[in-house]
C-alpha positions in Angstrom: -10.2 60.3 -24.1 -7.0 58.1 -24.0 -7.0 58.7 -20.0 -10.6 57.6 -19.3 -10.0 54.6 -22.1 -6.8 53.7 -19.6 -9.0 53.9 -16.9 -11.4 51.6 -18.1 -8.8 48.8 -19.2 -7.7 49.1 -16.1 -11.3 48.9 -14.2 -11.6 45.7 -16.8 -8.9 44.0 -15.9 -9.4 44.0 -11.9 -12.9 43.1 -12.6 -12.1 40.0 -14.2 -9.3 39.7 -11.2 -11.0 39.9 -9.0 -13.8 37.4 -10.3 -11.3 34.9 -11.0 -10.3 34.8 -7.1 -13.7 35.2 -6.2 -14.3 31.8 -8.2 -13.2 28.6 -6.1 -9.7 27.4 -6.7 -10.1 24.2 -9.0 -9.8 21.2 -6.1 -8.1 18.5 -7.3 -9.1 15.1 -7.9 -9.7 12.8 -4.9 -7.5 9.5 -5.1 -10.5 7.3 -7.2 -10.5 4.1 -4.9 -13.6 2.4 -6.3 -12.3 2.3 -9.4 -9.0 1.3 -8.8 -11.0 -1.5 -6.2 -13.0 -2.8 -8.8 -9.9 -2.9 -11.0 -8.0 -5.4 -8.3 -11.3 -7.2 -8.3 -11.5 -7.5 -11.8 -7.8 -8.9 -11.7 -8.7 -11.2 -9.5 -11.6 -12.8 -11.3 -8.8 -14.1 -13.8 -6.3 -15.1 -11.4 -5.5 -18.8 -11.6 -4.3 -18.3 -7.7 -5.8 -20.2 -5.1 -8.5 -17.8 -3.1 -8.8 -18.5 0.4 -11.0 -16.9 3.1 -10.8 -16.9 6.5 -13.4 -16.5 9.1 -12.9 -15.5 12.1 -15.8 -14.8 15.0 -15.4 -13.4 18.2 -11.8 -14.7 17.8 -13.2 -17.9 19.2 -14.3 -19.8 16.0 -12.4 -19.8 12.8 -13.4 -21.3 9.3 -11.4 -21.7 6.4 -12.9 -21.6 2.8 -11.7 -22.1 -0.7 -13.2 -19.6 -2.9 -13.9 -19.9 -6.6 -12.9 -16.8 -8.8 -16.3 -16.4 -10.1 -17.4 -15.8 -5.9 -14.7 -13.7 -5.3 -16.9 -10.5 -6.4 -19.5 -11.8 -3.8 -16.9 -12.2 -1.2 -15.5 -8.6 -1.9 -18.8 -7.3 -1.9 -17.9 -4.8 1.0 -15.3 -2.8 -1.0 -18.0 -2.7 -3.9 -20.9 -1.1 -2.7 -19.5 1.9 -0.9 -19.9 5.3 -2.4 -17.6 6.7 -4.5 -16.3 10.0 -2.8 -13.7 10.9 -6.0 -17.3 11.5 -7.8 -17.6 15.4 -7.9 -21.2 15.2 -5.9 -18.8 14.1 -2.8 -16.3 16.9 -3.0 -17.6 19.4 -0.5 -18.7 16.4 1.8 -15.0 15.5 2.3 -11.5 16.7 3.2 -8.7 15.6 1.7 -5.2 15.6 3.7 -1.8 14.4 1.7 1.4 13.9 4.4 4.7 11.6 4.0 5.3 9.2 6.6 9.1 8.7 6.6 9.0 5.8 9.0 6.9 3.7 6.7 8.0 5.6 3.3 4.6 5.7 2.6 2.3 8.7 1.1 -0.6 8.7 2.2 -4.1 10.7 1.2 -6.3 10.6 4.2 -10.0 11.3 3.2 -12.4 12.4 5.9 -15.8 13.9 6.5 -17.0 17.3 6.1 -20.0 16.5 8.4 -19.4 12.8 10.0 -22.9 12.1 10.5 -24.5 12.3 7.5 -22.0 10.0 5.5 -21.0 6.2 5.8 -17.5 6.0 4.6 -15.8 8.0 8.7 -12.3 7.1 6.9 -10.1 6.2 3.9 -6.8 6.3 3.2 -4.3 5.4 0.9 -1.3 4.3 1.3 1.2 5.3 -1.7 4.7 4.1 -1.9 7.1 6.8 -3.9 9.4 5.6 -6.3 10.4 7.8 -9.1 13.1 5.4 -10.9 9.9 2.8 -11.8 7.1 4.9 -10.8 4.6 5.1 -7.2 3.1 2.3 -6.6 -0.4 2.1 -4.4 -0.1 -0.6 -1.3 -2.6 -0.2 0.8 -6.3 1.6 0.9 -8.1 1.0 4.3 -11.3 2.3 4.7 -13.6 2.9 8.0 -17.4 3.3 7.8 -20.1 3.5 10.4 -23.9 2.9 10.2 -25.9 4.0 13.2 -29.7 3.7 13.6 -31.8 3.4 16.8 -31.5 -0.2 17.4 -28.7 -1.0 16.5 -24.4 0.0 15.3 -22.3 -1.7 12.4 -18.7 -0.4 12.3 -16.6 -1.7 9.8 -12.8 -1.2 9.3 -11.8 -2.7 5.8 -8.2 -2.9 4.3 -6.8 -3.8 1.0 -3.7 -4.9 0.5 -3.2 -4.1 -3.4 -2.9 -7.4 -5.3 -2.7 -9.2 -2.3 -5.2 -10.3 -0.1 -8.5 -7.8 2.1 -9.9 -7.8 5.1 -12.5 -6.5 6.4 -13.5 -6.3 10.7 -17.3 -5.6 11.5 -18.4 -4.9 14.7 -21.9 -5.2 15.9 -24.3 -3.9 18.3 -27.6 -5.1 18.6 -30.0 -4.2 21.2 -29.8 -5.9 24.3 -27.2 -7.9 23.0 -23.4 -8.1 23.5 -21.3 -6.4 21.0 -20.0 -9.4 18.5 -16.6 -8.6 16.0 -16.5 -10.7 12.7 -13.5 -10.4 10.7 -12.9 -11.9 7.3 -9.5 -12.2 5.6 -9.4 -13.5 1.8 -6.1 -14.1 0.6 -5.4 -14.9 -3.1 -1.6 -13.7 -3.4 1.1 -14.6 -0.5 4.3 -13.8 -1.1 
């Protein structure tokens, strides 16, 4: 009796083994940018800094426009409606890579599509600086997307530069038209 007891403890325990490695490993959390955007935005709404945009089309016209805190959301509108990828519904659609880049002393977190296709945001990446005296401090997020239909293809290449300033680069291609590249820079904290 006490052998065929042993045996079954022992038939127990690889069972729930063996389940537990059949079970997927726990991913960890993607980096949550559209939080931590919105936060910078919010930041921004009470800033008493000047808020400037810039406008620049084709790189042959150029505007320059004071903006008012309570437009700035309006003006960052780009970072704001992209889809949150740290939400769990996103974590089989993207890969998550985390390398050091000496040269730069940067960390950075590169998230990219599972299927490239199907979802808007191609790119994102943050760009963490490591300090462990006063603690890492995020610097940069850029973010890639891509919308393609049958008449026409809107790329844009968006970076933030954390409590600094954005930009965001859209490219254009209509049908039967030439390909046009608009790129907005808002500034509201220059060192």
């Amino acid at each position: 009796m006490k052998k065929s007891s042993l045996v079954l403890l022992a038939s127990l325990a690889l069972f729930i083994s063996c389940g537990s490695s059949d079970d997927k490993e726990k991913k960890e959390d993607f980096f949550p940018v559209d939080a931590f955007l919105k936060s910078q935005i919010a930041q921004v709404d009470t800033t008493l800094n000047t808020i400037r945009q810039f406008l620049y089309i084709d790189s042959s016209r150029t505007d320059t426009i004071y903006i008012r805190r309570e437009n700035f959301r309006a003006v960052a509108k780009d970072f704001i409606g992209l889809p949150d990828i740290s939400a769990s519904k996103y974590s089989d659609r993207y890969t998550e890579t985390k390398q050091f880049d000496e040269s730069i002393n940067r960390v950075l977190l590169v998230y990219t599509p599972v299927k490239p296709e199907q979802e808007l945001i191609q790119r994102q990446e943050v760009l963490i600086q490591p300090d462990p005296a006063a603690g890492d401090k995020i610097k940069t997020i850029i973010i890639n997307t891509s919308i393609n239909t049958k008449d026409s293809a809107v790329q844009k290449r968006m970076l933030w530069q954390v409590d600094k300033s954005f930009q965001v680069v859209t490219i254009k291609q209509l049908p039967g038209q030439p390909e046009t590249t608009t790129t907005t820079r808002v500034v509201w904290n220059e060192e």
